[in-house]
C-alpha positions as CSV (number, residue, x, y, z in Angstrom):
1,X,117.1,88.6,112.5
2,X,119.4,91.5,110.9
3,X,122.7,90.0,112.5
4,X,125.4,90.7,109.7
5,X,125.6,94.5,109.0
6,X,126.2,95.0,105.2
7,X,127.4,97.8,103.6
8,X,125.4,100.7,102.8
9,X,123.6,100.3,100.1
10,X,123.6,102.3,96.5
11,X,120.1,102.7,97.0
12,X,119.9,103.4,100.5
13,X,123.0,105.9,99.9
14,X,121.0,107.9,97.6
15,X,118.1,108.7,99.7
16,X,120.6,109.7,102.4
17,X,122.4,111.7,100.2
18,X,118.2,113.4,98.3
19,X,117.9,114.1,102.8
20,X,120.9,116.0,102.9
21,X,120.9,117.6,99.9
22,X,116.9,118.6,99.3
23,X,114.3,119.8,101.3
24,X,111.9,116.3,100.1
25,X,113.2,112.8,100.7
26,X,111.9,109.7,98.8
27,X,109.8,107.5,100.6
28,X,108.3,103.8,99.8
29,X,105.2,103.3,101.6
30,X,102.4,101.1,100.3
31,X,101.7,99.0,97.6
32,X,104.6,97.4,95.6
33,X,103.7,98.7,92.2
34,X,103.3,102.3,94.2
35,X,105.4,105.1,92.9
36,X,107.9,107.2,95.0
37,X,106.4,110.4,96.5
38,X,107.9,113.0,97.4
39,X,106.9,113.7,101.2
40,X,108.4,117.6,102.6
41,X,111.3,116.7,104.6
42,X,112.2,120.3,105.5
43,X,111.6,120.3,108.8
44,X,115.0,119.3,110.3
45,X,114.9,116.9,113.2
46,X,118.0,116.4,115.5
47,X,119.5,113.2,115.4
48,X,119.0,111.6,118.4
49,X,122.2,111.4,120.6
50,X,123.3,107.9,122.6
51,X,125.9,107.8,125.1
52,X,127.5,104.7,126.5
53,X,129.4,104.5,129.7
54,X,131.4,101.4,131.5
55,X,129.6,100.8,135.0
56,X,132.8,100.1,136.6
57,X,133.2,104.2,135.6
58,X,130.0,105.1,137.3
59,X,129.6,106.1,141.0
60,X,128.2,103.5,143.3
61,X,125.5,104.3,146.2
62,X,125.2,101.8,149.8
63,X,121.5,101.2,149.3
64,X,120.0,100.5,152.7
65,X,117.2,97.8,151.0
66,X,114.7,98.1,153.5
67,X,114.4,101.5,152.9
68,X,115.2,102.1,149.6
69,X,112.3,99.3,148.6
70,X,114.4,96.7,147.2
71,X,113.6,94.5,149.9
72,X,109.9,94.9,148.7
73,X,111.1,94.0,145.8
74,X,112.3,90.6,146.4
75,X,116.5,92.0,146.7
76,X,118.2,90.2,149.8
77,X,122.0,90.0,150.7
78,X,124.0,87.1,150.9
79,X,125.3,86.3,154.2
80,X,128.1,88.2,154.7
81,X,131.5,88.0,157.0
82,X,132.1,90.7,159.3
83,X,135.8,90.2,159.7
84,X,136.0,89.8,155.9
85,X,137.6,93.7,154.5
86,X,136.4,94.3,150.3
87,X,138.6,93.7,147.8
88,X,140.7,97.5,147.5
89,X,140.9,96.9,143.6
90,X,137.1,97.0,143.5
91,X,136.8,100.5,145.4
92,X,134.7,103.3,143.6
93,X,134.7,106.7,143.9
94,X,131.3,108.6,145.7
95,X,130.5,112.1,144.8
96,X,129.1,114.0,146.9
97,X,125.3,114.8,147.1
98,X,124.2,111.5,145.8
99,X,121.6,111.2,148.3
100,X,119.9,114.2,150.4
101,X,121.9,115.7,153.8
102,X,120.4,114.5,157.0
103,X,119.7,117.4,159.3
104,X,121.3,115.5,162.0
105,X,124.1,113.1,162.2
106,X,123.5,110.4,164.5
107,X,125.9,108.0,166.2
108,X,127.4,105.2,164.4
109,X,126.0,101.9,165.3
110,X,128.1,99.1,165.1
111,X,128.0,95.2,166.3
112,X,128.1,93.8,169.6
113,X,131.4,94.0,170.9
114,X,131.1,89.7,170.9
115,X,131.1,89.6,167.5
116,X,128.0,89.0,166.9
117,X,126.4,90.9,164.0
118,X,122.8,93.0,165.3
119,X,120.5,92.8,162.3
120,X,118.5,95.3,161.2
121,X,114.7,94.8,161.5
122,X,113.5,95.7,157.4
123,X,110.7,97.0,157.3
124,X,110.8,99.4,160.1
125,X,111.5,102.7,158.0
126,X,114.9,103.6,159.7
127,X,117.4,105.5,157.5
128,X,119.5,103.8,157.5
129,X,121.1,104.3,154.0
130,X,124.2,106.1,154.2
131,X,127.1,107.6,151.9
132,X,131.1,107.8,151.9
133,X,130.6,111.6,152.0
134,X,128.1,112.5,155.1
135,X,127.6,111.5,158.3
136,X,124.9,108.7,159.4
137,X,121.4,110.1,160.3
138,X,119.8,109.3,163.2
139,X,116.7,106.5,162.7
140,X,113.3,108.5,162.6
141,X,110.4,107.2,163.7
142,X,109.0,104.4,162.2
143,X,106.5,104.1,160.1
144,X,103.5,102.7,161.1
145,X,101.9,102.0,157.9
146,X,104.6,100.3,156.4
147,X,104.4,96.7,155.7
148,X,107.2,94.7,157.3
149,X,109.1,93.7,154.1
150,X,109.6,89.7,154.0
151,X,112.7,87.7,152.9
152,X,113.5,84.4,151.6
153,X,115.9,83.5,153.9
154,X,115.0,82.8,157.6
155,X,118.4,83.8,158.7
156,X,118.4,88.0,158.6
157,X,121.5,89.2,156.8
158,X,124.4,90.5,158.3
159,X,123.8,94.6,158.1
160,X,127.2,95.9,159.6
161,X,130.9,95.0,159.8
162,X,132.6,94.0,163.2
163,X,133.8,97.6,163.3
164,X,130.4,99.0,163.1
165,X,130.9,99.7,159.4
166,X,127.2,100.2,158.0
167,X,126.7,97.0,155.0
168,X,123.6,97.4,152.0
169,X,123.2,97.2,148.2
170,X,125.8,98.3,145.9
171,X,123.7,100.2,143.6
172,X,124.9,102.5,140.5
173,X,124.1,105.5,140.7
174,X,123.7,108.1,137.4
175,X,123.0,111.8,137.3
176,X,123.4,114.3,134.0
177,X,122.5,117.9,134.0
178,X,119.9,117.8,131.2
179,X,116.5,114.7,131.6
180,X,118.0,111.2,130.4
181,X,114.8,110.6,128.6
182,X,115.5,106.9,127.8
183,X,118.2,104.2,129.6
184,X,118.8,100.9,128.5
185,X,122.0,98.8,129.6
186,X,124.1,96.5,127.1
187,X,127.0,93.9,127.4
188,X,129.3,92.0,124.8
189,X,129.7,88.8,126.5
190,X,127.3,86.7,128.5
191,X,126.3,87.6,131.8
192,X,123.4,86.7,133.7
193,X,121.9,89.3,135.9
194,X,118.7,90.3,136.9
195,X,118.8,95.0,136.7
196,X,115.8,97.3,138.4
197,X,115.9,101.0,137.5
198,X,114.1,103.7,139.3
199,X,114.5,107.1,138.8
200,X,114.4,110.2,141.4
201,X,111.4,112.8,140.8
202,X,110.7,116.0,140.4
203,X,109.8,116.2,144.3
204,X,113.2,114.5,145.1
205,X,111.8,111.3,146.0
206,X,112.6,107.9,144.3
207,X,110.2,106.3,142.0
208,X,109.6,102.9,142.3
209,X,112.1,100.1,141.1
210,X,110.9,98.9,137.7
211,X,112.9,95.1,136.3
212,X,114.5,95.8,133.0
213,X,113.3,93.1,130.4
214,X,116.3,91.7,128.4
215,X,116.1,91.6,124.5
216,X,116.0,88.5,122.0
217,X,119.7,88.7,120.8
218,X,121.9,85.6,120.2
219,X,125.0,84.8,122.0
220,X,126.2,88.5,122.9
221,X,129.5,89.8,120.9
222,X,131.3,93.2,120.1
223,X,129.7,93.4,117.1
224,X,126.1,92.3,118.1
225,X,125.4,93.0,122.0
226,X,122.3,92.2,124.0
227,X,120.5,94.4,126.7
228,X,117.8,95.4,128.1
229,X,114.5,97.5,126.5
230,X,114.7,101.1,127.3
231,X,113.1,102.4,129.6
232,X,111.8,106.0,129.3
233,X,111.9,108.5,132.4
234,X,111.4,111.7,130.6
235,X,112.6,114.7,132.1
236,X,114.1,112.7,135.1
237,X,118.1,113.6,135.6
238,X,118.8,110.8,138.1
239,X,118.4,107.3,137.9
240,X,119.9,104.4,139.7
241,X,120.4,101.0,138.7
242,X,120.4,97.5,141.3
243,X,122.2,94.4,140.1
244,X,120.9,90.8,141.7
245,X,120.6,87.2,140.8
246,X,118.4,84.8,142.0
247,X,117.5,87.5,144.5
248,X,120.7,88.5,145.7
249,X,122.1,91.7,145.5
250,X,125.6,92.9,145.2
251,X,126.6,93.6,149.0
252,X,128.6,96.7,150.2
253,X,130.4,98.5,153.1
254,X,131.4,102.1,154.0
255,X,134.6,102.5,154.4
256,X,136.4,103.6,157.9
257,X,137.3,106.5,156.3
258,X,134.2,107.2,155.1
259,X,135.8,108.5,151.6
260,X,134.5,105.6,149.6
261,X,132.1,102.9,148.7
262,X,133.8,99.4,148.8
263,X,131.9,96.2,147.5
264,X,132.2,93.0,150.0
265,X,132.1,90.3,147.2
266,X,134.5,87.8,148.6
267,X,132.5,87.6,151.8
268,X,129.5,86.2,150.4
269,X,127.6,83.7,148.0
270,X,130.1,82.4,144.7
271,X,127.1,83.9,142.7
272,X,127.3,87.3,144.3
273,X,130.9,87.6,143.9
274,X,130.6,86.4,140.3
275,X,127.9,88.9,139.8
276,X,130.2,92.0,141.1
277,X,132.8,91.2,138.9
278,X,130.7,90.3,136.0
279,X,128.4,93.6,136.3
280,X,131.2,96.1,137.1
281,X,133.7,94.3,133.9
282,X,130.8,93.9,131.4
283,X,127.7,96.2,131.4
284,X,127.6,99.8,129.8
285,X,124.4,102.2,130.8
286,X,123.0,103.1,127.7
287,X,121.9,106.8,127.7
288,X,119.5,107.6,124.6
289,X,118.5,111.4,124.3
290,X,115.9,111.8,121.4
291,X,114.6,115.4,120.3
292,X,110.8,114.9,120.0
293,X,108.5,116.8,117.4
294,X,106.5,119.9,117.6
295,X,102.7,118.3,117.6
296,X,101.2,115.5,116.1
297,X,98.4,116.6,114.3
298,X,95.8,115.1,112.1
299,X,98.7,116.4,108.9
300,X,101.2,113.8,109.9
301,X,99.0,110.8,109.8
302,X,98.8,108.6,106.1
303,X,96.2,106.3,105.7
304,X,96.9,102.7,104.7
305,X,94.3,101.7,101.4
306,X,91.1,99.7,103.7
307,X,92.6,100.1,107.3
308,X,93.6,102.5,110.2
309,X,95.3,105.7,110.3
310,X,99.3,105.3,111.3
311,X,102.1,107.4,111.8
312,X,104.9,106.7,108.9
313,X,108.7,106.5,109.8
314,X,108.9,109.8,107.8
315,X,106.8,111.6,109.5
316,X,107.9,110.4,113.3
317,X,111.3,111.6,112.0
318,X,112.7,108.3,111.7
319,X,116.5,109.1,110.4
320,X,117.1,106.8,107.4
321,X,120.7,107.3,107.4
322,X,121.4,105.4,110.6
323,X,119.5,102.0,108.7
324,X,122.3,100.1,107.4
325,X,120.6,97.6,105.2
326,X,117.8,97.1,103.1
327,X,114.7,95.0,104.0
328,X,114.4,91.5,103.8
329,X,111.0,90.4,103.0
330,X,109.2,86.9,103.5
331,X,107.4,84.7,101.0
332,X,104.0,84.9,102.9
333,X,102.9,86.2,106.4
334,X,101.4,83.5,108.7
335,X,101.1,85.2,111.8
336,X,101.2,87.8,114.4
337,X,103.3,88.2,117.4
338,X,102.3,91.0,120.3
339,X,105.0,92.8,122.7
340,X,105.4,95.6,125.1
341,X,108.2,97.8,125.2
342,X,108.4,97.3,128.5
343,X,109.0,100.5,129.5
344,X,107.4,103.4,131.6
345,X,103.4,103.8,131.7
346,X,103.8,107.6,131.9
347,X,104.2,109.5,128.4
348,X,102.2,112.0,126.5
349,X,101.0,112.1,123.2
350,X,103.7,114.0,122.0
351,X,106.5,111.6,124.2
352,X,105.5,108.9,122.1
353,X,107.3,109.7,119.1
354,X,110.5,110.7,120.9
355,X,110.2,107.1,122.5
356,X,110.2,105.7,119.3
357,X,112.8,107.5,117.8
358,X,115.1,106.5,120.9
359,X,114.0,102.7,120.4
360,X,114.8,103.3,116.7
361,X,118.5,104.4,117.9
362,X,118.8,101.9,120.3
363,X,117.9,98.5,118.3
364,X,119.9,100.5,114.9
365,X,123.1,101.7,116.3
366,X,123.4,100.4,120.0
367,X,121.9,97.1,119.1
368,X,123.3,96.6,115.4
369,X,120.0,95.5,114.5
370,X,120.5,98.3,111.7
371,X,116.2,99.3,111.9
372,X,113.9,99.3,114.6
373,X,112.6,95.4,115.8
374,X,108.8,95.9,115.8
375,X,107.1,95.9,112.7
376,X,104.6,98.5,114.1
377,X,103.7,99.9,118.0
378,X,101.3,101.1,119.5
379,X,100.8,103.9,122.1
380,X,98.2,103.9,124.8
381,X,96.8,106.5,123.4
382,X,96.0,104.5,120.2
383,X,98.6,106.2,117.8
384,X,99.5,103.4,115.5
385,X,103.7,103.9,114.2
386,X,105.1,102.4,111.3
387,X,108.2,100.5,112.5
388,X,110.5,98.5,110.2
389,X,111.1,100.3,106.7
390,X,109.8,98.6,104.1
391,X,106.0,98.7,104.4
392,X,103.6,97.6,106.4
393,X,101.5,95.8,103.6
394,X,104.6,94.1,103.0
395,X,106.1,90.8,104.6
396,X,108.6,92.5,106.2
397,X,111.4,90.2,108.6
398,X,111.7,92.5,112.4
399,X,114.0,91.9,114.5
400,X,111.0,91.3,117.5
401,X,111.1,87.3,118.5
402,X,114.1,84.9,118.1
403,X,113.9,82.0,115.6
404,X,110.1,83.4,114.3
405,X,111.0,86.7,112.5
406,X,110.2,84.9,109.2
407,X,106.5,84.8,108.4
408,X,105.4,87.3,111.5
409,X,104.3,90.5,112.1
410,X,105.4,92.1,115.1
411,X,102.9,94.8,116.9
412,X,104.3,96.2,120.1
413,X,102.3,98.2,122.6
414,X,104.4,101.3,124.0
415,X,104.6,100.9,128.0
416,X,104.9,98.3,130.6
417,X,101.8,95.7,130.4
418,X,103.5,94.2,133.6
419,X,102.2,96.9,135.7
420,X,99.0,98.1,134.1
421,X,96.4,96.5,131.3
422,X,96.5,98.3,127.6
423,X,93.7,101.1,127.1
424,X,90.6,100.7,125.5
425,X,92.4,103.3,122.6
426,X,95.7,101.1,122.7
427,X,93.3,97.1,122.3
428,X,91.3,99.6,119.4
429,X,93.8,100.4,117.4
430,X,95.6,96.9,117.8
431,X,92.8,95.4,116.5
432,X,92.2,97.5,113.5
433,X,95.8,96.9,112.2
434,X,95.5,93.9,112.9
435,X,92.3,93.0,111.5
436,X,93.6,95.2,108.2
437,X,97.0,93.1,108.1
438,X,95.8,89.6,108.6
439,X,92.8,90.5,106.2
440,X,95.5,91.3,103.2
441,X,97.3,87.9,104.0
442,X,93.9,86.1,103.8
443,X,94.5,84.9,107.4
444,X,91.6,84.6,110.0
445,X,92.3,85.9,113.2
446,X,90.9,83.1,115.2
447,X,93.0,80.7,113.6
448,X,96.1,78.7,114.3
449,X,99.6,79.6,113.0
450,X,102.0,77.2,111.8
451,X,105.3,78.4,111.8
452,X,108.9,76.5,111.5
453,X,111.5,77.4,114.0
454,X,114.8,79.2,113.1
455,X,116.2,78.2,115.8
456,X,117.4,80.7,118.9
457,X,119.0,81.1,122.5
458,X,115.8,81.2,124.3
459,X,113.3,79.9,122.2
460,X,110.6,77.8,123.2
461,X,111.2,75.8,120.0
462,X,114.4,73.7,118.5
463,X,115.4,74.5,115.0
464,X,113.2,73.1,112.7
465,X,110.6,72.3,115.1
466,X,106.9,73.4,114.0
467,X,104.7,75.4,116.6
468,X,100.9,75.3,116.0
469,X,99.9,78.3,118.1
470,X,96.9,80.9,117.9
471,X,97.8,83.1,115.1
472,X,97.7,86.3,117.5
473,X,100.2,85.2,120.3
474,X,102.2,86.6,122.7
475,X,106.2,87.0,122.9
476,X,105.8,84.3,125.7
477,X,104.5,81.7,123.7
478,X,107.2,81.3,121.2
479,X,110.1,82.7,123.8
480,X,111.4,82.8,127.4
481,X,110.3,86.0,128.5
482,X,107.7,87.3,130.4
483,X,106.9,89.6,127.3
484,X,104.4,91.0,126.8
485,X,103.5,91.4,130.4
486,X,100.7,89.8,132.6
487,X,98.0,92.2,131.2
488,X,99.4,92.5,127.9
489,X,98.9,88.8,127.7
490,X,95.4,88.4,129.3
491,X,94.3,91.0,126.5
492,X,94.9,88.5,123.8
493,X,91.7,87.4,124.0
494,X,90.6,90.5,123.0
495,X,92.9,91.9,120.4
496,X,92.0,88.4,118.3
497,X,88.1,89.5,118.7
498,X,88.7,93.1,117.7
499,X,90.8,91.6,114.9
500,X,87.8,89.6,114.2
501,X,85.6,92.7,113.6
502,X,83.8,92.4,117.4
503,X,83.3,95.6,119.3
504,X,85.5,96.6,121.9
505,X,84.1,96.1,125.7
506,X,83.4,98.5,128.2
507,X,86.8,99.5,129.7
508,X,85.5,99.4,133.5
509,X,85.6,95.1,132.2
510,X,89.2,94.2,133.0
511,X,90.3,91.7,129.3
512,X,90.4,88.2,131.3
513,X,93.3,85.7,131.1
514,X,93.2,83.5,127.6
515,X,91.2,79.9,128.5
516,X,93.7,78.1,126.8
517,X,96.9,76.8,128.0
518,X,100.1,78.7,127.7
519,X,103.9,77.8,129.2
520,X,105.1,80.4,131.1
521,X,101.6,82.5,131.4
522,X,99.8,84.3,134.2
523,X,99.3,82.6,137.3
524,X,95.6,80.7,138.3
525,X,93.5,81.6,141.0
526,X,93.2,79.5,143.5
527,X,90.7,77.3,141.9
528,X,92.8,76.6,138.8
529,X,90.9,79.6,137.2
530,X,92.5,81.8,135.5
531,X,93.0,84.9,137.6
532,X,91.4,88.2,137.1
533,X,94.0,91.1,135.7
534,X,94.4,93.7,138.6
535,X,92.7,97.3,138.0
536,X,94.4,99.5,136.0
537,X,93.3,103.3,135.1
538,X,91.9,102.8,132.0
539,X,90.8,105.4,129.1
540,X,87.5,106.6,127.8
541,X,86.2,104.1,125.6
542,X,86.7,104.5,121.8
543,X,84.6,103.6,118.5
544,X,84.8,100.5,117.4
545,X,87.1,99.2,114.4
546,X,86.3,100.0,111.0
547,X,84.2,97.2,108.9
């Protein structure tokens, strides 16, 4: 992995400098004993702009979870003391109009005047989420087609303070007046914390809370911090962000004044309060805005000599002057690795190269990876993007699965294979790169890979250690991560026969779970079978990969 940043190169300077100075930039794609070409470089894209903010600077929202959907979501609070007031040092500001006016205030609830703390029944579809700056509203009706929302813990959790003081999730709230595009969120020391993002549409309505996938990076410093995978909400100007761990979420009260949002850590679980103080001290939201291009027509795609179509870094608009070293390349290639970005579903054609320029930014300049991880990715539309400069007929080292960036190629599909399976268009084009790759390396795509560990926090494998593993695999087999989704990793199966020259399946045939045995895979039916991947919304079906 590209850990130490070097100084910019002569070389690398140059090209910068031909960008600037010239209308035509020097490129090196393709064979090794290729000449430069000049490739028209007139068209000026802007460079795509990344913002970084402290959460402890951020506003932060009381989250009823039942109706916000957390709850759904597996969030619970801790126990919590209703005598118990939050820590005054903690306190954080809440603007006003984070969440909709209620037509009508309703009275404020409190506990039993015993002291006995009335829970609230989740589930039922009260709103009962409420902000430092308007009154509470009265509970609607509720909702009859609702599913009562379960909970780990048979005792219900406290809900209000002994002075009636309403208690739910502390949850981060961010707004700008122009679409976030992309958010990711980084840190510079270890924490451990599980994040869910959702973002509010164009109807004013949340979307749904979407878990943010952490990224392979080493213990986490100043100078090379981990994060999460950005996640790409397009023209969405709201988002909000939920901190838990081990399903517990950061609790929070109103104040009696009503003026701000106060966390209750203290009051509950020793992993909650470490979690507060951990979340608010460490993390920064990550806001990456890139400028897309004007089309993507049939001029910007280069053909590689025997295989696919793809989309070169010069023609996505990759900015070279934000790579801060050269390539490092690898003796041989021995196998391939699949991902997902694990981000949103929902992109256009055209979204998908401003998605890849903002995970360009992000892994080069908010990362310090100094170039984009993935060796190539994959949209689910079947547009295949060059990812890591330096070729892709070329061993190239990414920056895509600790301890095995030697000796792999890393293909990532664009979009969460968590929540839906890839497209027929995205397994097509899959399989023709890598068919074409592992063809030039003389490597069947139905065999085994033998790779030697380099050793990594989170790795499946100690240093030096040898893994004998398909040689298309997913993240998951060589790391701790859930990477590259449920479907992404039932649809191995399939990307090795495309690979393999077989002809892609009807779509309305969900790809099956692999037969073989993998640590960390999908669950079994039942019946130790391996269970079916859920319906998806699947695309036309495509031609089959070229011979």
């Amino acid at each position: 992995m590209r850990y130490p940043r070097p100084k910019l190169s002569i070389a690398l300077a140059a090209i910068a400098a031909a960008v600037v100075a010239s209308p035509f930039a020097v490129v090196a794609i393709g064979a090794d004993d290729a000449a430069p070409r000049l490739v028209d470089n007139k068209d000026d894209v802007a460079r795509t702009e990344i913002e970084q903010v402290p959460l402890r600077e951020l506003p932060a929202a009381i989250i009823d979870l039942a109706s916000s959907g957390l709850a759904d979501a597996g969030v619970t609070l801790p126990p919590i003391e209703p005598d118990a007031f939050p820590l005054p040092d903690l306190t954080v500001p809440l603007p006003k109009g984070l969440l909709p006016e209620p037509s009508t205030p309703g009275p404020t609830t409190g506990s039993p005047t015993d002291g006995s703390s009335a829970p609230a029944s989740p589930g039922t579809g009260e709103a009962t989420t409420t902000t430092a700056t308007s009154p509470k509203p009265a509970a609607p009706a509720p909702d009859a087609d609702r599913a009562p929302a379960t909970s780990p813990s048979t005792t219900p959790p406290v809900t209000a303070m002994r002075d009636g003081r309403e208690v739910g999730a502390a949850v981060t709230h961010i707004a700008r007046d122009k679409p976030l595009k992309m958010v990711a969120f980084t840190w510079d020391r270890p924490v451990d914390v599980d994040l869910r993002l959702r973002a509010r549409e164009p109807d004013g309505s949340w979307g749904p809370w979407t878990p943010l996938e952490k990224v392979d990076v080493a213990a986490p410093s100043a100078d090379k911090p981990s994060g999460t995978e950005p996640v790409w909400v397009g023209d969405a100007k709201e988002v909000q962000v939920a901190a838990s761990k081990d399903g517990l979420a950061i609790p929070a009260a109103e104040t009696q004044g009503g003026d701000l949002a106060q966390l209750a850590i203290g009051t509950g679980s020793e992993v909650v309060t470490k979690l507060a103080e951990t979340v608010l001290n460490s993390l920064k939201a990550t806001l990456i805005s890139p400028e897309g291009l004007l089309s993507l027509g049939s001029s910007l795609l280069t053909g590689l000599t025997g295989g696919p179509q793809v989309i070169a870094r010069q023609q996505w608009g990759a900015d070279e002057a934000i790579r801060c070293s050269q390539p490092v390349y690898s003796p041989a290639l021995k196998g391939a690795i699949v991902h997902h970005t694990a981000g949103s579903n929902d992109y256009t054609p055209e979204q998908s190269v401003e998605i890849v320029r903002g995970i360009y930014a992000y892994h080069a300049q908010s990362l310090n990876w100094c170039d984009i991880g993935y060796n190539v990715l994959v949209d689910k539309y079947g547009q295949i993007f060059e990812g890591a400069f330096g070729g892709l007929d070329r061993n190239v080292e990414g920056t895509h699965t600790g301890g095995f960036n030697k000796e792999t190629v890393g293909l990532a599909f664009i979009g969460n294979l968590e929540e839906v399976p890839p497209t027929a268009a995205a397994l097509a084009s899959a399989g023709k790169f890598l068919r074409w790759r592992l063809s030039k390396a003389g490597l069947d795509p139905a065999g085994t890979a033998t790779l030697t560990s380099e050793g990594f926090d989170g790795t499946k494998f100690a240093a030096g250690t040898q893994s004998n593993l398909p040689m298309i695999s997913g993240h998951r087999d060589y790391n701790s991560t859930s990477c590259p989704g449920v479907h992404g990793y039932a649809a191995l199966d399939q990307i090795r026969g495309l690979a393999g020259g077989a002809v892609p399946r009807e779509e309305s045939t969900p790809p099956q779970e692999p037969t073989g045995p993998a640590p960390d895979g999908p669950p079994a039916g039942p019946d130790g079978s391996p269970a079916p991947a859920p319906d998806g919304a699947p695309a036309p079906e495509v031609a089959p990969p070229a011979q």
